[in-house]
Every structure is written in C-alpha cells, then in structure tokens.
N, C-alpha and C positions, 0 to 999 in steps of 0.2 A: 668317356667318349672322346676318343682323336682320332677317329679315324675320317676320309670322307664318306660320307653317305649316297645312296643313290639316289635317282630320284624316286625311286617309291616312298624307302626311309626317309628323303629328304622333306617328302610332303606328307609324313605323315608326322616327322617330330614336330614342323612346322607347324600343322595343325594343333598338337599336342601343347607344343609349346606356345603357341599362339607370338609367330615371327613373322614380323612385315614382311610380305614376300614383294609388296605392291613397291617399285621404286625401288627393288633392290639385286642385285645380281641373281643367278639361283643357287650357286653354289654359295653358301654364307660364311664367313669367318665363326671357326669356334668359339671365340667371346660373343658375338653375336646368338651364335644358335645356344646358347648356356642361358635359361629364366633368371629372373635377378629375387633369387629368394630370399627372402626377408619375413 
C-alpha cells in the first residue's frame, strides 16, 4: 500500500486498522496508516 487513499478507503482501513483519526490530519502518513505487527 503507497498509494493515497480516499476517503471511503481511508475510513475504512482506519477502522480496519484501528488509526487515531481523533487529533490527527485525515490524510495519514504511510508509517502511520501501517499496524505495528508483532
């Protein structure tokens, strides 16, 4: 995933992903929208 998303995709990885949307721009930097899988 590099590319932007819109906002549909963007709220729906968000949810997905579960990304702070609260306090943060809405377009997200890709390190940010990436889970920190462990």
């Amino acid at each position: 995933k590099g590319r932007k998303l819109s906002a549909g995709t963007l709220l729906h990885d968000v949810n997905k992903h579960r990304v702070r949307l609260f306090g943060k721009p809405f377009e997200l930097p890709e390190r940010d929208f990436e889970p920190k899988r462990r």
